[in-house]
N, C-alpha and C positions, 0 to 999 in steps of 0.2 A: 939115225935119231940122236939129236944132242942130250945132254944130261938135263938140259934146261927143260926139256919134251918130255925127262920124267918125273919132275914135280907134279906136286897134286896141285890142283888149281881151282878154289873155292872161291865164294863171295863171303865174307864171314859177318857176323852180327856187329853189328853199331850200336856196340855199351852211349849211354849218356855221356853226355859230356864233363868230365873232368877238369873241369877249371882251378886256376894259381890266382888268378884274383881276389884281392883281400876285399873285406867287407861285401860280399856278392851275399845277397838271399836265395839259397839254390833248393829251387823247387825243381828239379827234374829227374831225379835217378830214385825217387822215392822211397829215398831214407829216412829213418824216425829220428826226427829233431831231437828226442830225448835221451841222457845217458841211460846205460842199460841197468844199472840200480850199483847200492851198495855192493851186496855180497860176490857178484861179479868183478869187482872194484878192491875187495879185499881179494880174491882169488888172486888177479896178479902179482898184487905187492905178497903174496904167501908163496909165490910159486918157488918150488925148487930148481933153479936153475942147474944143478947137478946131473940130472936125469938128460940135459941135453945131449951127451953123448953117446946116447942109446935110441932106439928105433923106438916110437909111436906105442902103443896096443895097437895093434894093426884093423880092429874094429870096434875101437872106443866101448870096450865091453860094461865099464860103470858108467858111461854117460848114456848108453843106449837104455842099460837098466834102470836110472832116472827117468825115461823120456817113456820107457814101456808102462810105470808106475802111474807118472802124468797122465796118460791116455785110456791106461786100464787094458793095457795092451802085454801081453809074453815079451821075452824081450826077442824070442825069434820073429817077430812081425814089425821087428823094425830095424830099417837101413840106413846109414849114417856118410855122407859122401861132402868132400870139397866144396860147400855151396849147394845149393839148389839146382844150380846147374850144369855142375858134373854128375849130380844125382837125375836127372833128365836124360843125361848124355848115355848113361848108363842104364836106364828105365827103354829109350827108343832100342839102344845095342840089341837090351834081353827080350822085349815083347811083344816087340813089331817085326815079326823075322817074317809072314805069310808073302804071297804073291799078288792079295790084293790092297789096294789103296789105304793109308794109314790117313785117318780123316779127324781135322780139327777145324775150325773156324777161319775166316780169309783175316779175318780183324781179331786179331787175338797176340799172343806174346810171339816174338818173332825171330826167337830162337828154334822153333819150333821146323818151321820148310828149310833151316839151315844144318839141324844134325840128319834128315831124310835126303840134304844134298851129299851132304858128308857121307854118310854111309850109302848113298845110290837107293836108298827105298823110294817105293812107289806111293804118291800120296795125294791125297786129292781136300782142296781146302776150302770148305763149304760156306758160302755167302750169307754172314747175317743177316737179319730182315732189314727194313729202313728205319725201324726203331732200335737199330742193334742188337736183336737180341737174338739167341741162340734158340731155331727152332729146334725140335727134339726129333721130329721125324723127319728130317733131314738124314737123321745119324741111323735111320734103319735100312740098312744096305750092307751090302756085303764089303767085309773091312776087314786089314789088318794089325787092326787097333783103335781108339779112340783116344784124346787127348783133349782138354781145354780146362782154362784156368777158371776158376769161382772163389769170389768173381772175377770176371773176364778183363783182361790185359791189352787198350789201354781205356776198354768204355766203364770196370769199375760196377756194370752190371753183374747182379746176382740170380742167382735158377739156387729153387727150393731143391731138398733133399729128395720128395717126391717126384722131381723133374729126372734126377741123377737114377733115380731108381729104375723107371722107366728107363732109360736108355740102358741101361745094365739087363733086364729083360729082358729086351730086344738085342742084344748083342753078349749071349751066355756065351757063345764062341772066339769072341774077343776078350783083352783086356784092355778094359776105359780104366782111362790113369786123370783124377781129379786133382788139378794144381792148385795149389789153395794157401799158396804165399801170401793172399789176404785176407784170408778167412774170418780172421781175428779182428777186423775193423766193421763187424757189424754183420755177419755172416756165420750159418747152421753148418758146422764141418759134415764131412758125411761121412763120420768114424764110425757110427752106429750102424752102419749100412756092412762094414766089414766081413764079422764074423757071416753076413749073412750070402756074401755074394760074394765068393770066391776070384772074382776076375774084375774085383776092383783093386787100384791102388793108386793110394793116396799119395802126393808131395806135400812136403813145407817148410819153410827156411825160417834160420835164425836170424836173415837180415832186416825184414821188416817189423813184425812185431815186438821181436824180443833187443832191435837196435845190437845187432852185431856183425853188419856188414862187414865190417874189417875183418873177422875172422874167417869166415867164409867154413859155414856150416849148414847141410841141408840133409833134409829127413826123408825117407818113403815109407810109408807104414801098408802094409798088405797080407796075405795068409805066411802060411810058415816056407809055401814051395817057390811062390815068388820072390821072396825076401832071400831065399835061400841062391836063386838061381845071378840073382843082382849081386850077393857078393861072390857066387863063382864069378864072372861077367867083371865085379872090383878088382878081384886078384888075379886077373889074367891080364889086367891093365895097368893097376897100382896098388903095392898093398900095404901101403901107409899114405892114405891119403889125409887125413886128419892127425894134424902135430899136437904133441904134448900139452902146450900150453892151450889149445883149440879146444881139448878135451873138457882140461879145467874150467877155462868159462863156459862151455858151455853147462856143466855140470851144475856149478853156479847158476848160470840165469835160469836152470829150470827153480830152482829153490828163491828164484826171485820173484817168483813169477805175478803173487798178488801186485807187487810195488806195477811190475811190468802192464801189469792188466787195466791199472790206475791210468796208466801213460795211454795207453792205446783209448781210455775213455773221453782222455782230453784232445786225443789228434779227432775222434768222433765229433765230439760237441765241434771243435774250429771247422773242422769240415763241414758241418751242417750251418755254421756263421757265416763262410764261404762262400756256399752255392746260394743262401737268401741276398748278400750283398750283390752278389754277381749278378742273380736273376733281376735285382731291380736294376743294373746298369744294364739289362736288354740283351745279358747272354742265354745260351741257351744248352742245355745238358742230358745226359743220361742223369738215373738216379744212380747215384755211385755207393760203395758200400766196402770199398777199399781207405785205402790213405791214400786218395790223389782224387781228382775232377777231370772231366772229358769235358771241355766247355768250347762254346763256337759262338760266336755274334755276327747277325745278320748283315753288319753294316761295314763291317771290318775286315780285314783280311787278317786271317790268322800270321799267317808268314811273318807281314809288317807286325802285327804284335811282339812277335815272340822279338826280332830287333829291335822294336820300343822297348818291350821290357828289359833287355840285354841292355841297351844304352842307358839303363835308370839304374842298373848293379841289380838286375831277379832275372834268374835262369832259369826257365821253364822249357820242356818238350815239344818241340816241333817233328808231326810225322809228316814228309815231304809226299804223301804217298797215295792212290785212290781211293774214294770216297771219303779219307778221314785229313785230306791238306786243307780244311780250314778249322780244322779242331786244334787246342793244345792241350797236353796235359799236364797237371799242376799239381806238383805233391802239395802233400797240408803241415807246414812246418809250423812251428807253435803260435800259440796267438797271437806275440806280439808281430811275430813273421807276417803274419797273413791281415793283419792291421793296416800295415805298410805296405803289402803288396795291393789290398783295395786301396789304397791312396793313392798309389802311383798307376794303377790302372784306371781312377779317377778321372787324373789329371790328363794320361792319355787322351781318352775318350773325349 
């Protein structure tokens, strides 16, 4: 056997696209057009850069206890990791160890059948209806976990808390882990649900709502045994994953948070300007309830869209993939963004 025979050999996630093109309107990786606020903004320019020679808080112990505050939460019921998606990555590690199938959605975020490749779990991924929407008793079976976003990643639908509760119910022997990176765009978190149902636990990132993608900070909030077992599971892997200056902003944007909450009301209203322009050009959608649109037109080929709009300088989401390759999806960049993007999808059409 060559050395080459003992590499691991994965298919890995397909981040968006990363474009160097100047002037581009990039609707696709579903960032928030807005800066993240003042106080944030003074947190840099205040930072001590002295402290760089020294190692992290190894679990961001004052920024956790602002975020425990924010939520009304202990601060042992909250988990603090590289992104959202090393806090996922470490969420499947700790809570889907059983022998039977870890189950989430076929049309859902799709990082998800890639850390069950990566770590060899067994998993099985249950077919949305043909409204897209996630039926519930689906999820009553025997499982080694549950997982899906709310709303759902990339149709944007939302399931009330009563929906979530019910499958918690029905699966007291599992832990259902509610992703909820979009929560904040018009959507009932299901924090309330917590203290009462031990074998939930919640995700949430500082990239979308609170515009801090570039730092790459994400949340789990859950009991004191879960939280607890995620950062054994951290420091067996890495125990400074959140750097110095990561801590400070984010400590900042929770103190931001009204300005922040202002922002996410006006990505709301463009979004709902969005989908009334769209629908009378003859597209057609989920109700979305995130920062982004799942839109498809009868007449059109999605594919060729997404190169129209690529030739016009607007980046939006092409998934190449079954039942959803004639959809795209379209984050909601500010108004005047999305002005000009019905224009130029105008002019297409």
């Amino acid at each position: 056997m060559s050395w080459q025979d003992k590499l691991r050999n994965v298919e890995p996630y397909q981040a968006g696209e990363q474009p160097k093109i100047q002037n581009l309107i990039k609707l696709n990786t579903n960032e928030n057009p807005y800066a993240p606020g003042e106080k944030v903004k003074q947190a840099i320019l205040n930072f001590n850069a002295d402290v760089l020679p020294l190692y992290p808080n190894p679990d961001a112990d004052e920024l956790k206890h602002s975020l425990a505050l924010y939520h009304g939460l202990q601060d042992n019921q909250v988990f603090l990791g590289n992104g959202s998606d090393e806090v996922l990555a470490l969420t499947f590690l700790t809570c889907f160890n059983g022998k039977a199938p870890v189950l989430f959605p076929d049309i859902s975020y799709s990082f998800y059948p890639v850390y069950c490749e990566l770590y060899g779990m067994n998993y099985q991924m249950i077919p949305l209806n043909e409204q897209f929407e996630i039926v519930k008793e689906d999820y009553y079976q025997e499982n080694s976990g549950i997982i899906f976003p709310n709303p759902n990643a990339p149709t944007g639908l939302l399931v009330t808390t009563d929906f979530i509760e019910d499958i918690l119910k029905h699966n007291s022997e599992s832990i259902v882990v509610i992703d909820e990176a979009y929560i904040d765009f018009g959507g009932e978190s299901a924090m309330k649900l917590l203290n009462q149902y031990p074998n939930l636990l919640i995700t949430q990132t500082f990239s979308k709502f609170r515009s801090l993608a570039g730092i790459r900070l994400g949340v789990a909030l859950g009991n004191q045994e879960i939280i607890s077992k995620l950062y054994d599971v951290k420091n067996s892997f890495n125990s400074y994953p959140i750097d110095s200056l990561a801590q400070v902003i984010g400590k900042a944007s929770i103190e931001d948070s009204v300005y922040i909450r202002e922002n996410a009301q006006k990505i709301i209203e463009t979004r709902e300007y969005t989908k009334k322009e769209l629908k009378a050009l003859g597209f057609v959608m989920p109700d979305s309830y995130a920062n982004f649109i799942f839109v498809s037109h009868p007449n059109y080929d999605a594919k060729e869209l997404f190169g129209l709009l690529r030739e016009r300088g607007i980046l939006v989401r092409y998934f190449d993939k079954p039942r959803i390759n004639q959809y795209l999806r379209i984050t909601i960049g500010t108004q005047a963004q999305m002005e000009t993007f019905i224009q130029v999808m105008k002019d297409i059409l």
